[in-house]
Structures are given as structure tokens and as C-alpha cells.
VEXLUMMAR-399630 format. One record per residue (C-alpha): x, y, z; residue number from 1. Coordinates in steps of 0.2 Angstrom, whole numbers, always signed. Layout:
<sites>
x->X, y->Y, z->Z, seq->NUM
...
</sites>
This chain:
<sites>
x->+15, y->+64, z->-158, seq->1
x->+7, y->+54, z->-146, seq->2
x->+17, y->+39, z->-136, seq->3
x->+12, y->+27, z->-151, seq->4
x->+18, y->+40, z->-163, seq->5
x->+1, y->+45, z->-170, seq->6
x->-4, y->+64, z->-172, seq->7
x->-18, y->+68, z->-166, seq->8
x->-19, y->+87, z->-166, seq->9
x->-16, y->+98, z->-181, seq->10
x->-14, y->+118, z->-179, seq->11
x->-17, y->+128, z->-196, seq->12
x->-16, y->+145, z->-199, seq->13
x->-31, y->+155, z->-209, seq->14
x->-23, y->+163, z->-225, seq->15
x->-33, y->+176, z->-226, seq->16
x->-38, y->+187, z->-211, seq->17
x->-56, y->+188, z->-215, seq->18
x->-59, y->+170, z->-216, seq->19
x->-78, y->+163, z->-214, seq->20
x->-70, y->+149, z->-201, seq->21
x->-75, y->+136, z->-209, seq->22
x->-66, y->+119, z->-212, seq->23
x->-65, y->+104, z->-217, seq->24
x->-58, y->+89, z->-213, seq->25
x->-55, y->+73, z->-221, seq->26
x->-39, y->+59, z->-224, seq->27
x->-33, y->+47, z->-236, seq->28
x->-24, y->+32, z->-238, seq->29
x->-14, y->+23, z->-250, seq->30
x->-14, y->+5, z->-246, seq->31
x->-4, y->+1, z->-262, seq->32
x->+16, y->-1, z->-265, seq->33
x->+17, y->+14, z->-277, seq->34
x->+17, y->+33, z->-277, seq->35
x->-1, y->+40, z->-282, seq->36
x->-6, y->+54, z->-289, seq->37
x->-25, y->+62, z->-287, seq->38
x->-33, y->+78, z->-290, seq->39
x->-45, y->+84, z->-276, seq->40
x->-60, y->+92, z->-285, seq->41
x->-73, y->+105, z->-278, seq->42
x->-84, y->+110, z->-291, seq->43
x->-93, y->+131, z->-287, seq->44
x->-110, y->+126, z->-294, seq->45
x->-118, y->+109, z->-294, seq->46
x->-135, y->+109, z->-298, seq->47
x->-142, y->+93, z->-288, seq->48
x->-147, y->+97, z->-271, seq->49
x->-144, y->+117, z->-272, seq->50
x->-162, y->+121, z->-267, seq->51
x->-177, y->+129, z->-271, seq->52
x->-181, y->+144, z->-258, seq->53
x->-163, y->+152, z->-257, seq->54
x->-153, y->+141, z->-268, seq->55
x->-134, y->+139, z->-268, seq->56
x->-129, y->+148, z->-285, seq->57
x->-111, y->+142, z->-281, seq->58
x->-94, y->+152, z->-276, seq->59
x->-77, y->+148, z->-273, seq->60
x->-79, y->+132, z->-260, seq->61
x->-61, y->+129, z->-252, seq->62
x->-46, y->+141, z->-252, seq->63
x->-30, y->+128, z->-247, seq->64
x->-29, y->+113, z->-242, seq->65
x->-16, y->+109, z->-228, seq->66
x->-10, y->+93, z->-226, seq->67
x->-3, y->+81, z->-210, seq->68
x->+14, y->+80, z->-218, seq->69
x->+22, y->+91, z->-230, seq->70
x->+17, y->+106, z->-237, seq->71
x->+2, y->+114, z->-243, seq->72
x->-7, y->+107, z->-260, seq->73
x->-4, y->+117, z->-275, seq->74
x->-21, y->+125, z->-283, seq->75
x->-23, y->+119, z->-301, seq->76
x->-29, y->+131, z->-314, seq->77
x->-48, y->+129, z->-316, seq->78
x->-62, y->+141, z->-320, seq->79
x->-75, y->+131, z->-313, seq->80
x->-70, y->+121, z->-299, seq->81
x->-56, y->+122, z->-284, seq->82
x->-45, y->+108, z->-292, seq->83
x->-29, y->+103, z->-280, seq->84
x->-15, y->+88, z->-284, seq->85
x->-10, y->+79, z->-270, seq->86
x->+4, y->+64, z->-268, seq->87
x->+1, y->+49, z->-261, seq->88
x->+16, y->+41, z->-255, seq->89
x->+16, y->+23, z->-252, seq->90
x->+8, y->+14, z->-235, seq->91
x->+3, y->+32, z->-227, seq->92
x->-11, y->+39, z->-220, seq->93
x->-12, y->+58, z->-222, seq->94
x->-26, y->+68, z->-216, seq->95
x->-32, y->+85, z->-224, seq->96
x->-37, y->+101, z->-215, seq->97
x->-48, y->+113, z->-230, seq->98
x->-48, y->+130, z->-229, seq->99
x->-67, y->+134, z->-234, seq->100
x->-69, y->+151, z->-243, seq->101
x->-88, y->+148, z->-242, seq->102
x->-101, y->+139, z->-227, seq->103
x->-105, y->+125, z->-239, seq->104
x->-97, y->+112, z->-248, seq->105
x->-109, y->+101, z->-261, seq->106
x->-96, y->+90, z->-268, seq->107
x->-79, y->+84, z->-268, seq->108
x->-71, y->+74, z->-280, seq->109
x->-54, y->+63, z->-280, seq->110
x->-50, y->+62, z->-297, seq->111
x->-34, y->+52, z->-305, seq->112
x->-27, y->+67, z->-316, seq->113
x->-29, y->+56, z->-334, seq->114
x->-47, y->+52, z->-330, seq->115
x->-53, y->+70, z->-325, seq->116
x->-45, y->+76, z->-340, seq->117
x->-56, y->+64, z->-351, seq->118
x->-70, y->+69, z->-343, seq->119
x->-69, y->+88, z->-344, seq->120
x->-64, y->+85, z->-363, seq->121
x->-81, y->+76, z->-367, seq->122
x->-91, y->+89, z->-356, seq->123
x->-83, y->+102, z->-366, seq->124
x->-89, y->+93, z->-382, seq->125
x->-106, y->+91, z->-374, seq->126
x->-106, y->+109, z->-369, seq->127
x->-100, y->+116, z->-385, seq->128
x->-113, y->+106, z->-396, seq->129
x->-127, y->+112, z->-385, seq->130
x->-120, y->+130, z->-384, seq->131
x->-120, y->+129, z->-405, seq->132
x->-135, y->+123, z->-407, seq->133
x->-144, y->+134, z->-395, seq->134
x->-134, y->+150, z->-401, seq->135
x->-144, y->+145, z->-422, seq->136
x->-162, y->+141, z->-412, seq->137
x->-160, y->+161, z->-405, seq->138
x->-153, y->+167, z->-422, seq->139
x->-165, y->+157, z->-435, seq->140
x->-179, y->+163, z->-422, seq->141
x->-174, y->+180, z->-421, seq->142
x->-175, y->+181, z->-440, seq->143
x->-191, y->+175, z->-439, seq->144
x->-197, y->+189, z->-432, seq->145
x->-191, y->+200, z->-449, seq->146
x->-203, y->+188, z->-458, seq->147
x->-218, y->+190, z->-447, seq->148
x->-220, y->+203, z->-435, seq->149
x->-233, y->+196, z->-423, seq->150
x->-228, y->+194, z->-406, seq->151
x->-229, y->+177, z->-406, seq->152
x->-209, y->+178, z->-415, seq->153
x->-202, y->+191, z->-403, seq->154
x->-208, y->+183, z->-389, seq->155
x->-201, y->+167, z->-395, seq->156
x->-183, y->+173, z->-400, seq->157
x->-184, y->+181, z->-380, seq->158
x->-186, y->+164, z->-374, seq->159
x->-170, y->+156, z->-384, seq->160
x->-159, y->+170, z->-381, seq->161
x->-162, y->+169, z->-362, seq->162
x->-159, y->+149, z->-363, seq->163
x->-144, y->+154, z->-372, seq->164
x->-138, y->+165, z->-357, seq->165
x->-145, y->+153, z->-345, seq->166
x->-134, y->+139, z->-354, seq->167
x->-118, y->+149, z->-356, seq->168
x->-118, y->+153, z->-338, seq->169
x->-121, y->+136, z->-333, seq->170
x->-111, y->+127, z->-343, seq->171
x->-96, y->+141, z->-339, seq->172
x->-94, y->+147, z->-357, seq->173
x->-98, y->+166, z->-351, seq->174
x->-83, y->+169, z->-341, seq->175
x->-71, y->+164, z->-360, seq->176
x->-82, y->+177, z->-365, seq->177
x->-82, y->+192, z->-351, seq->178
x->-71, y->+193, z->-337, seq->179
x->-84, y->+187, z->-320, seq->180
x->-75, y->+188, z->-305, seq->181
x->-80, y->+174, z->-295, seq->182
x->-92, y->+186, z->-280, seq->183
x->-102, y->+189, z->-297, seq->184
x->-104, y->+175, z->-305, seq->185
x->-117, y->+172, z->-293, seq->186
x->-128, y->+189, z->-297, seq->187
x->-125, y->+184, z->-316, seq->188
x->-131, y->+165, z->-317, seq->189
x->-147, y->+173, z->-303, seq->190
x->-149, y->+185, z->-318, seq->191
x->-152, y->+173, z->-331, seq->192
x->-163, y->+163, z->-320, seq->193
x->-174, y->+179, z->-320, seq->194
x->-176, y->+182, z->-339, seq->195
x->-178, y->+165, z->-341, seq->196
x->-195, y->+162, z->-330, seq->197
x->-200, y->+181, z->-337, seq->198
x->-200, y->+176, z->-357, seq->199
x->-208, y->+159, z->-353, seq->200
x->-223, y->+171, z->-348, seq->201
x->-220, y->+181, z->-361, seq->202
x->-220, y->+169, z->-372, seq->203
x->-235, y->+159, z->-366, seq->204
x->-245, y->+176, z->-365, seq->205
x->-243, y->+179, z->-384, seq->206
x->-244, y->+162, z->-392, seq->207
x->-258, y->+156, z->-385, seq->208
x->-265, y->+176, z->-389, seq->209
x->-274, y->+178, z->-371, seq->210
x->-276, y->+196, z->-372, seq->211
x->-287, y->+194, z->-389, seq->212
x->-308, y->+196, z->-383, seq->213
x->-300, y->+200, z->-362, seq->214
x->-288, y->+215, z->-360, seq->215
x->-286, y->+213, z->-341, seq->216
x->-276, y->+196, z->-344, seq->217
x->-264, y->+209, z->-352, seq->218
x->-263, y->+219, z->-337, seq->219
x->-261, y->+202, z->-325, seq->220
x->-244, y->+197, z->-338, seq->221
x->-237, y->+214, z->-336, seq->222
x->-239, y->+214, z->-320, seq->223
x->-232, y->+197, z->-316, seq->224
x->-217, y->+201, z->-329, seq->225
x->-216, y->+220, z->-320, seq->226
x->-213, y->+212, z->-303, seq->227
x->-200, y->+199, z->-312, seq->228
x->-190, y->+215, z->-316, seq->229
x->-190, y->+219, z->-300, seq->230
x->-185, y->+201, z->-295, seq->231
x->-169, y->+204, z->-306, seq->232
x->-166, y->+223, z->-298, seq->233
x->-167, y->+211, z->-282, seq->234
x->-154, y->+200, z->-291, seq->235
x->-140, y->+214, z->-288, seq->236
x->-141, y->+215, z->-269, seq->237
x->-146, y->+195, z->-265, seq->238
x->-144, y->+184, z->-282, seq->239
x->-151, y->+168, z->-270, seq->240
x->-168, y->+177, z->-266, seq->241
x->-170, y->+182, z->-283, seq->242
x->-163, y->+165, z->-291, seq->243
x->-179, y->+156, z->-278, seq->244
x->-193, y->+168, z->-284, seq->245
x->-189, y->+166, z->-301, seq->246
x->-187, y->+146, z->-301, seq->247
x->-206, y->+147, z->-292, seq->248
x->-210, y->+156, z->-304, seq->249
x->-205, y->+146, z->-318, seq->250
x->-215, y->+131, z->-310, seq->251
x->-231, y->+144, z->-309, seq->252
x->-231, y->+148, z->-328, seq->253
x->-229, y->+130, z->-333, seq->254
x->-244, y->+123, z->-324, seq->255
x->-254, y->+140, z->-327, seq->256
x->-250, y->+133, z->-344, seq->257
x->-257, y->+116, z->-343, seq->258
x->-271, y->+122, z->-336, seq->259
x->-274, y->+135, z->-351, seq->260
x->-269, y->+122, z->-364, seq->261
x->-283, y->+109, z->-356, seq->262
x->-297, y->+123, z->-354, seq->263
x->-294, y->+130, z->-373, seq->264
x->-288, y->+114, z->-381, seq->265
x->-304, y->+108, z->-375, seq->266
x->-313, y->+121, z->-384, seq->267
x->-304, y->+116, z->-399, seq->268
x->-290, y->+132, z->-399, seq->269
x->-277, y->+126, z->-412, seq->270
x->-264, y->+134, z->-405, seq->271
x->-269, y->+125, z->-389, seq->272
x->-267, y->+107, z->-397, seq->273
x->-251, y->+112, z->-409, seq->274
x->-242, y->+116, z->-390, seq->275
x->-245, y->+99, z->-382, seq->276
x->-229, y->+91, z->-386, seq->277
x->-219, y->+106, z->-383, seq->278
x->-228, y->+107, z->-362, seq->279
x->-226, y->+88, z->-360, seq->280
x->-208, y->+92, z->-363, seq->281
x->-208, y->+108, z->-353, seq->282
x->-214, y->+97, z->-338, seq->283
x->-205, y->+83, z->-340, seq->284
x->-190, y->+97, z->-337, seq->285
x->-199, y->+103, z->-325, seq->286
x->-200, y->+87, z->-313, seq->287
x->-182, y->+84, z->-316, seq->288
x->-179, y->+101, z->-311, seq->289
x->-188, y->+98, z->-295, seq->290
x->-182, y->+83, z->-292, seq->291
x->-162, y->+86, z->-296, seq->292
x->-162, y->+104, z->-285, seq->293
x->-173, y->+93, z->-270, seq->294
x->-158, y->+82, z->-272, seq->295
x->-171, y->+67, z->-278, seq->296
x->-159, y->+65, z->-292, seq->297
x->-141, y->+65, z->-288, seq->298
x->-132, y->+63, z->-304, seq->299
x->-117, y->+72, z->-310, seq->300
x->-126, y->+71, z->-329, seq->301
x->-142, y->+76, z->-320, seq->302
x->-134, y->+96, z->-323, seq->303
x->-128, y->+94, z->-345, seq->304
x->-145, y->+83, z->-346, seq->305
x->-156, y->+99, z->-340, seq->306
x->-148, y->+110, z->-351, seq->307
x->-149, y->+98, z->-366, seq->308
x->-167, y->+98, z->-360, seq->309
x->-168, y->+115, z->-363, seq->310
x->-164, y->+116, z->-378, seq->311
x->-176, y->+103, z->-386, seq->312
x->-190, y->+111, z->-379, seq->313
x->-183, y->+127, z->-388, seq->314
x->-183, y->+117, z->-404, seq->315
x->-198, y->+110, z->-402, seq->316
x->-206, y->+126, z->-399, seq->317
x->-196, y->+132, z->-414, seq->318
x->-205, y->+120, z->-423, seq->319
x->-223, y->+124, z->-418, seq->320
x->-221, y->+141, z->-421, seq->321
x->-212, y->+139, z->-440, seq->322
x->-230, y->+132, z->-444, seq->323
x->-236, y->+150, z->-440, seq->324
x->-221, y->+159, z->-450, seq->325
x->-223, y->+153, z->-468, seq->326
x->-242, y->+152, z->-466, seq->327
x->-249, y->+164, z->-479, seq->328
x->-234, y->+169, z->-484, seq->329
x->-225, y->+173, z->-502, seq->330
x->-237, y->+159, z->-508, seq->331
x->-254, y->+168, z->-505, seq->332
x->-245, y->+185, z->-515, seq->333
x->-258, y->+181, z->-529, seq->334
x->-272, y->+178, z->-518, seq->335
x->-272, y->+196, z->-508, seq->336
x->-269, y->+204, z->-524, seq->337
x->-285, y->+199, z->-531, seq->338
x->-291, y->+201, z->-511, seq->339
x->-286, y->+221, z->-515, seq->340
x->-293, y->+223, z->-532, seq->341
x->-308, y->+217, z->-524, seq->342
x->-308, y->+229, z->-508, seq->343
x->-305, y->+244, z->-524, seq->344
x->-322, y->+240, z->-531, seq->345
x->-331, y->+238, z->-513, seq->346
x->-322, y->+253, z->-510, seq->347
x->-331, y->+261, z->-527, seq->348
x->-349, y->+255, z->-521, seq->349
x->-347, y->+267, z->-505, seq->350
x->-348, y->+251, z->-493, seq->351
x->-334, y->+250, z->-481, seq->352
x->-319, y->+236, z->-481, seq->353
x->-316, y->+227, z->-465, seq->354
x->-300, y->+221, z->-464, seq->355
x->-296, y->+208, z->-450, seq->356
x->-279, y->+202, z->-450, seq->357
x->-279, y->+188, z->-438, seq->358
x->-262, y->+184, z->-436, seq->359
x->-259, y->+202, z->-431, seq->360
x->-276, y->+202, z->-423, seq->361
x->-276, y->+223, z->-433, seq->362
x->-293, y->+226, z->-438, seq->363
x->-292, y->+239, z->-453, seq->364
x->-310, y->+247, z->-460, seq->365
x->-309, y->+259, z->-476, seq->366
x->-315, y->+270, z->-477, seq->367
x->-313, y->+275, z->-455, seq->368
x->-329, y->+270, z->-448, seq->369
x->-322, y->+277, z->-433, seq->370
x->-326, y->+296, z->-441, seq->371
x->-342, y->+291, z->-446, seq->372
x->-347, y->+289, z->-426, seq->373
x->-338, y->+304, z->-423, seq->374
x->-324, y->+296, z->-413, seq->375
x->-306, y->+301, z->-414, seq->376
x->-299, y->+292, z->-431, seq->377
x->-295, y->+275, z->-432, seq->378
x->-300, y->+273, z->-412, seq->379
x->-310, y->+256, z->-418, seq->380
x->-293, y->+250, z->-430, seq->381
x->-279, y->+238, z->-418, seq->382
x->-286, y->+221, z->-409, seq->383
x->-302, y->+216, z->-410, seq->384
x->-308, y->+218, z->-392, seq->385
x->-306, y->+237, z->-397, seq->386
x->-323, y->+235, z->-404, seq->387
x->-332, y->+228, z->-388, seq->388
x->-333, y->+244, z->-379, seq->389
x->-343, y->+254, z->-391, seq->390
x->-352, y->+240, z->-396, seq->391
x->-371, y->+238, z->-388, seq->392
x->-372, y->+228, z->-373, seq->393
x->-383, y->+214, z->-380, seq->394
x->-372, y->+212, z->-395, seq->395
x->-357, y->+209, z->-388, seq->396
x->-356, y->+190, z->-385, seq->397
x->-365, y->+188, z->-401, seq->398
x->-348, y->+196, z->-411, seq->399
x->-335, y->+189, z->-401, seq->400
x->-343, y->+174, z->-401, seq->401
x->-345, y->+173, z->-422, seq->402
x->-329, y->+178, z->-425, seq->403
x->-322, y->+162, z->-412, seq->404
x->-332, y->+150, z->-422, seq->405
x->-327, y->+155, z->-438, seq->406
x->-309, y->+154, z->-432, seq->407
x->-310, y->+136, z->-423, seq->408
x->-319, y->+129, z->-439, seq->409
x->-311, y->+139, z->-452, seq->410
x->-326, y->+138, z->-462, seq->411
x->-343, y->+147, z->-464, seq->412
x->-347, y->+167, z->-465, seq->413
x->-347, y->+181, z->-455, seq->414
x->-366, y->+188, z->-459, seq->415
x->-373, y->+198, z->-441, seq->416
x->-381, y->+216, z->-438, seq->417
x->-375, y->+225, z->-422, seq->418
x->-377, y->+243, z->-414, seq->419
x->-359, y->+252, z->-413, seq->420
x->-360, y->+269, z->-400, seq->421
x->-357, y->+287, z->-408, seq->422
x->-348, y->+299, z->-398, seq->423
x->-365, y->+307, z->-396, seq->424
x->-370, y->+291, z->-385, seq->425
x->-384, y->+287, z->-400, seq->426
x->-381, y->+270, z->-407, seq->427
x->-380, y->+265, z->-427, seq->428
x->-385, y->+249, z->-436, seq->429
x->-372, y->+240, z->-444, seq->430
x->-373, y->+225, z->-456, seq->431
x->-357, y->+219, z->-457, seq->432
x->-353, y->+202, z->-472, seq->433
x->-338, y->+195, z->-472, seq->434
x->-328, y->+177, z->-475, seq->435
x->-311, y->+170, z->-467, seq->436
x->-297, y->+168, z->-480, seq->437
x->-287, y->+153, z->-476, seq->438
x->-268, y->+151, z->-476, seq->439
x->-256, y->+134, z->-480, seq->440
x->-258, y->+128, z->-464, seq->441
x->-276, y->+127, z->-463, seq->442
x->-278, y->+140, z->-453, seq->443
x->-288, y->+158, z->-453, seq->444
x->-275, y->+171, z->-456, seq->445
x->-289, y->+184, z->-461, seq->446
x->-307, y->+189, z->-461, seq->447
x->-313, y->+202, z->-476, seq->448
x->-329, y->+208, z->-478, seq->449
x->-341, y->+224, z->-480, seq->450
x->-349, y->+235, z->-469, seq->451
x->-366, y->+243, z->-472, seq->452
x->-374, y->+256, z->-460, seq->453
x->-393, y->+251, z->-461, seq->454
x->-399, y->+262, z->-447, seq->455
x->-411, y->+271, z->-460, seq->456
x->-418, y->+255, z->-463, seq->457
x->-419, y->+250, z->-444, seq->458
x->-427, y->+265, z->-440, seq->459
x->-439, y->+262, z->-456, seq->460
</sites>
């Protein structure tokens, strides 16, 4: 000590060897008559302010704490947070020299031991509730899928699992369940980060069924989901790069999104206008996203609010795509049994069936028009836009654009001539007749008609 008693240098000893060399200092006081005792809280992750580019994806923050007098703090067990107990003894001023076991430091907390139980109980009860609930949206979704095989459903029960996995790792439920050491929590929660922004284009791509008259926005998803892959491979080596591209990502999708919903809801595309609510929701996320990891927002709910967040936005998506799953479902039985006595007896007047399943977007003729062309069997059966190429130039717009209108007014009748290509390069007249067959929902879950080859006639 100095000549008025007060020390003013400290020596402290690195614990490890390998130490980064960075510290902390700080002091406290207790100006009151009794003895106190605090908890000194360093949480690894925090959400708020943890960046965009190459975002802090939390670590292990301080590895002992030495103090001015006495000895060093003990280190309380905790999974998520460097949690030490300090005591305060009455009138002294004792100053603290931290250890850092990483370059930054986000947060620290001084906790009185009673109230930072309460508030990791009722976290835990937040986090357990959300956990639950988000575990039943991934299963109910999941199942789904077993009663409706479109993409849509898949696509759908990608994105809860991998809000599920985003949520577990966040909220710390993961490491109850696998043993994470801490250098790899990093890698993990970068991971889920990853699969998250890859299914939201996953899932935007086959609900709003943009690969249906335009195969090359099937090839821009798979490449944009192909390079997120990548992203995640990235993951393994530097979890921060990876974590930042995805996050970007994420941001990309949702206002590729908006801008998809305005130019086809405009256009009157029903799946369009069912997934307003669900977007508004997904940018209101989005916005306090940006705004908690820019440090905009700096709340410590701001972290449990997102991942509630999350999770409505899953149900409500849950809830726009149930609309789809029971549409034509065990109640239209009846209806495409008389649909198949009726094929039979087309079938017995030599006309061909044409089968459009919309929801599956399969387009089935019987018999295989595709042999009567001369092409390889069932090359014209699968997605619509199969048809286009083989179609004549100038009829075209003319089918795709029929087969739109029917769809957005689920009314009328499908009655057009149009020239498909033989594999001999000669073109044959069609004259195809058919109507939409509408589901519980209103909507057009298939299109059934005949198709006659009138080239005789033409060339007549």
C-alpha cells in the first residue's frame, strides 16, 4: 500500500498458460452495515448487439475472477453463463481483476442469489412452454406430410424442425440433451442458423409453387439452397462467417418474399393472399431481429421474445397450410369415385383422360399420349410446364394462360385446340375439353377432361 494505505497495483497470475491476455477490471462497494452476498453473472451468448457480418455466437467469457482481498471467487455451476459468488463485507471497497477466456465480454450481471434464482426458474418455464409447443408444430406438420404428399407439407415440417433446433440451442435445452463442449457450441448454434435461412427458401419456393409454368426458378432455389449447404460445411471451420451469411440470407428470402406475394397477390394468386398474415409476422421478426442484433434493442427479453416469435409464425404457417391438407380430402371420396367411373366410359369411347392433379401439379393422360407422338412413355405425365416444350410456339401462352385463369377463378372450362411435337418434328392437332373440380376450401384441386387428336380434321 501506498503512504495513505490505498493499493494501487494489483499482480495476477494467468491460470492457464495459453491465456488470450485479456482482462477485466472493475470494483464494488458496500456502503451498507451488513455482510452481502452477490453473484457475478457473465452470460456466453446474448443475442442483442451480437452483430450481423461475423456475429459473436457466444463462448465461455471469463475464466476466474481475482479479487483485492482475499481469495479467488468460486465458480458456480451453470451451463450457460460464468456465474461467481462474491462477499461483501461491510464499509470495503474491493476491486476485481477478470480472467477473460474470450476477447469480448457482452454482459455482466450482479445478481442477489434469491432473485437470479427467480429469474432462471421463470426463464425455464418460458423456455420449456416454447420448447413443447414447438417440438407438437414440427410433429402435427410432419404428419401432415403422411396425409398429403405435395411439397408444400415437407417443406413445411423442414422449417419447424429447424426452428425447433434453432430454439433448443438458444434457449440451452440441447446441451440436457447431447453433451456440447463449450468450443462447439459455437459451430452448433451457427449450424442451426444455416438450416433455418435454408428451409425458409425451401419453404417459400414450394408454397407459393414458383417452379409450376418456369423451371429455371427451380434451378435459382437449388442453387441458392446448394450454396447454403456449403455455407453450413463453412460452419465447421468458422461458425461466425457462416452464422452472417445465413442471417443475410434470411433477410434476402423474406423480402424476395414480399416482393412475390405483392406481384402474385396482385394477380390474384390465392396462396399469395392466404400468406399475408404469416409474412407481416415474419417481418415484424425480421425488424426485431435487426434491430436487437445492431443493439437498437437492448433488452434482456428481447432474446425469449424472438424465439416466442418464431414460433407464432410457425403456427400461423401451420395454420395456412392445414387449409391445404384436408382440402379434398376423405370427403370428396364419393365425388372421385364417380370422377373414375366416368374416366372408364371416356376410356371406352377411345378419347383420351387428362388427368391434372393440381395439388401435386401431376398431369396423368390414359391412355399415354406420349406414345402416340412417338416420345418415350409418360415423357409429357409430371408438372405441367412438361407440356410447353413440345407444344407449338404460338400455343403456348394460350395453354398456360387457360389453365391460370381457370385456377384464379375456379370457375369456367377448359375448351382449346393446340399443336403438341412428334418425335418425328411433325406437329398433331389436339382438342383437349376439360373442367376444374373444386375442393372444401374453394379451391381447384383438379382439372379432368378428354383429349381428341383432330389433325385428320385440320388437315381436312
Amino acid at each position: 500500500p501506498g503512504p495513505d494505505g490505498i493499493v494501487r497495483r494489483i499482480e495476477v497470475e494467468a491460470n492457464d498458460a495459453r491465456s488470450s491476455g485479456d482482462w477485466a477490471v472493475f470494483a464494488l462497494a458496500n456502503t451498507t452495515d451488513q455482510q452481502l452476498d452477490r453473484l457475478i453473472v457473465a452470460p456466453h451468448f446474448r443475442l442483442v448487439n451480437s452483430g450481423i457480418f461475423w456475429p459473436d455466437l457466444g463462448s465461455t467469457r471469463i475464466a476466474a475472477i481475482t479479487p483485492s482481498e482475499g481469495f479467488a471467487l468460486d465458480r458456480q455451476s451453470s451451463p450457460d453463463a460464468d456465474v461467481f459468488r462474491v462477499t461483501l463485507n461491510p464499509g470495503t471497497v474491493i476491486t476485481f481483476i477478470a480472467e477473460l477466456a474470450s476477447p469480448k465480454l457482452p454482459q455482466v450481471y450482479l445478481w442477489d442469489p434469491e432473485s437470479y434464482k427467480d429469474s432462471v426458474n421463470s426463464y425455464t418455464l418460458f423456455r420449456g412452454i416454447v420448447i413443447g409447443i414447438a417440438g407438437l408444430l414440427a410433429l402435427f406438420l410432419t404428419i401432415l406430410f403422411v396425409v398429403k404428399g405435395t411439397s408444400m407439407f415437407p417443406a413445411t415440417a423442414a422449417l419447424a424442425w429447424a426452428v425447433l433446433a434453432y430454439i433448443c440451442i438458444d434457449f440451452g435445452f440441447l446441451n440436457k440433451v447431447l453433451e456440447i463442449s463449450p468450443g462447439n457450441e459455437q459451430m452448433w448454434r451457427a449450424g442451426t442458423e444455416v438450416a433455418l435461412a435454408a428451409t425458409f427458401v425451401v419453404f417459400l419456393f414450394a408454397y407459393l409453387n414458383l417452379n409450376r409454368w418456369h423451371g429455371h426458378f427451380s434451378y435459382g432455389a437449388l442453387v441458392w439452397i446448394l450454396g447454403l449447404l456449403l455455407i453450413a460445411g463453412v460452419a465447421i471451420v468458422d461458425p461466425a462467417v457462416a452464422a452472417g451469411i445465413a442471417r443475410l440470407s434470411f433477410a434476402a428470402t423474406a423480402l424476395t418474399g414480399l416482393g412475390l406475394i405483392i406481384f402474385l397477390g396482385i394477380r390474384g394468386y390465392d396462396r399469395a393472399i392466404m400468406l399475408v398474415p404469416s409474412w407481416v409476422m415474419v417481418l415484424l421478426w425480421l425488424c426485431g431481429s435487426w434491430m436487437a442484433i445492431t443493439g437498437m434493442l437492448d433488452n434482456d427479453i428481447a432474446q425469449p421474445a424472438l424465439g416466442g416469435g418464431l414460433i407464432l409464425i410457425i403456427l400461423l404457417i401451420g395454420f395456412t397450410v392445414m387449409q391445404h391438407a384436408f382440402a379434398g380430402g376423405v370427403l370428396h371420396q364419393g365425388l372421385f369415385s364417380d370422377l373414375e367411373r366416368q374416366a372408364l366410359a371416356v376410356a371406352g369411347s377411345g378419347d383420351t383422360v387428362w388427368d391434372w392433379d393440381v395439388m401435386r401439379d401431376r398431369v396423368v393422360t390414359r391412355p399415354d399420349v406420349s406414345i402416340q407422338l412417338g416420345l418415350a412413355p409418360d415423357s409429357l405425365g409430371g408438372a405441367a410446364r412438361n407440356w410447353l416444350p413440345v407444344l407449338h410456339a404460338d400455343d403456348r401462352d394460350t395453354f398456360r394462360t387457360t389453365l391460370d385463369v381457370v385456377l384464379e377463378h375456379r370457375r369456367g372450362r377448359v375448351s382449346q385446340n393446340f399443336r403438341l411435337r412428334g418425335a418425328d418434328g411433325h406437329y398433331h392437332w389436339f382438342s383437349l375439353r376439360a373442367r376444374p373440380v373444386i375442393g372444401s376450401d374453394g379451391e381447384v384441386i383438379r382439372c379432368v377432361g378428354t383429349m381428341v387428336d383432330v389433325t385428320e380434321q385440320k388437315k381436312s
